[in-house]
Structure formats: structure tokens, C-alpha cells
N, C-alpha and C positions, 0 to 999 in steps of 0.2 A: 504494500500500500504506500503510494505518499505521501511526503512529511508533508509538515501543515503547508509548507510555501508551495506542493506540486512540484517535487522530485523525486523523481522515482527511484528506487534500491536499480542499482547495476542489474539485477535479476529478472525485473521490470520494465528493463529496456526493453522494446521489440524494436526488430530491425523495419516494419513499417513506416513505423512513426519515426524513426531516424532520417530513413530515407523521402517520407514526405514532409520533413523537416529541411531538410539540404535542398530538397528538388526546389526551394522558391530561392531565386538568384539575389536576395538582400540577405537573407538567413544565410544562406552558403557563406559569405560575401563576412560575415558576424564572425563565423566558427574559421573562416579559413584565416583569416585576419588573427583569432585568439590562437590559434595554432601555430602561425608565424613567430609565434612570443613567446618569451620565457614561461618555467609551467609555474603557475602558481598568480599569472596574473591578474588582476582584475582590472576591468576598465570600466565606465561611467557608461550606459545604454547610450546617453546623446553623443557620446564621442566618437561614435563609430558614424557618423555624419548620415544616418541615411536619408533620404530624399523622401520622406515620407512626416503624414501628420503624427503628432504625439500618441494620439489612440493605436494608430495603425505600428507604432512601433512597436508599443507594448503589445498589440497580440504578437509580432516574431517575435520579440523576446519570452510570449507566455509559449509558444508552439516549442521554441529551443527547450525550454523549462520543463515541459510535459513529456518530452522526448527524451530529456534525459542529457542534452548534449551539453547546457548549461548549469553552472550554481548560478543562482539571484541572492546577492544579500542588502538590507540595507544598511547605507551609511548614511544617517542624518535625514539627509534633505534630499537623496540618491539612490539608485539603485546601481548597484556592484554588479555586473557576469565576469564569470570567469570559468572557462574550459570547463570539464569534465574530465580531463585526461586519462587519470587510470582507470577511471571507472568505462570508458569509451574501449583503450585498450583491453582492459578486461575482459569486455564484454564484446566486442568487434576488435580483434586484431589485426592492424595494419591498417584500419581505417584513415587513419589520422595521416600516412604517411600518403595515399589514393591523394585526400585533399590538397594537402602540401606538395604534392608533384603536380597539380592541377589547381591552380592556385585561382581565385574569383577574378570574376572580369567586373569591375565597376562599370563598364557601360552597359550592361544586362538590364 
């Protein structure tokens, strides 16, 4: 089951919803970005600049959430994502590495 914030246990992943997670080219664009980065990072939801209204951010960031591919935490007045990394590897290995050879097109 998950936690209160909607992240699922590694176990909970389905590779569906991962995969209908990735297939929308700003979501991809979020995870291949956090992938690019050191593991452990977090960045701010607005910092990833995407060309979309506020509501419309937050369902891709609720979709990554539900998928499993991101944590959301807050800070203050923010919302934190940051990777999933071992739990991604864990659970789909090599995944991460597919992205990162194949890195987001921002004009998508």
C-alpha cells in the first residue's frame, strides 16, 4: 500500500504505470534530467522549467509519485522530487541506464 504522500513500496511498482509514466515527453524530460544528477538529489518541481500551468505540473509530478519513479517531500513553502534510484534499480534493472543513453528532447 502507499505511504500517506502516494509512494509506492518498490514491490508496488508495476512496470505499466512506469512506462505510462515516461511515455509523456515532460515526465520523461523530469526523471531523465534527475538521472543526469548526482543520486540523492532533490530539486524544486518549478525548477525543472516546464512549459506548463501550475495544476498541470503537479498532476506529472503526482503521475511520477504514483508510479513510483519519484520521492515528493516538502520543504517549507516547496515541494522537493528526487529520483527513486535504488528502488527503480531494484525493481527494473538497467532502467535508468535505457534513459540516460537516451536522454529527453526538450523540444517534444
Amino acid at each position: 500500500m502507499p505511504d500517506a504522500e502516494g509512494h509506492p513500496t518498490p514491490e508496488e511498482m508495476e512496470l505499466q504505470a512506469v512506462m505510462k509514466a515516461l511515455s509523456d515527453p515532460l515526465r520523461y524530460l523530469v526523471v531523465a534530467t534527475l538521472a543526469a544528477q548526482p543520486d540523492g538529489t532533490e530539486r524544486s518541481c518549478t525548477s525543472f522549467g516546464l512549459p506548463v500551468s501550475k495544476s498541470t505540473r503537479t498532476h506529472h509530478f503526482r503521475i511520477l509519485r504514483e508510479a513510483g519513479l519519484v520521492r515528493q517531500v516538502d520543504r517549507g513553502n516547496s515541494r522537493m522530487a528526487q529520483l527513486r534510484r535504488a528502488d527503480i534499480e531494484s525493481r527494473f534493472p538497467g532502467l535508468l541506464k535505457l534513459i540516460a543513453d537516451s536522454p529527453a528532447d526538450p523540444a517534444e
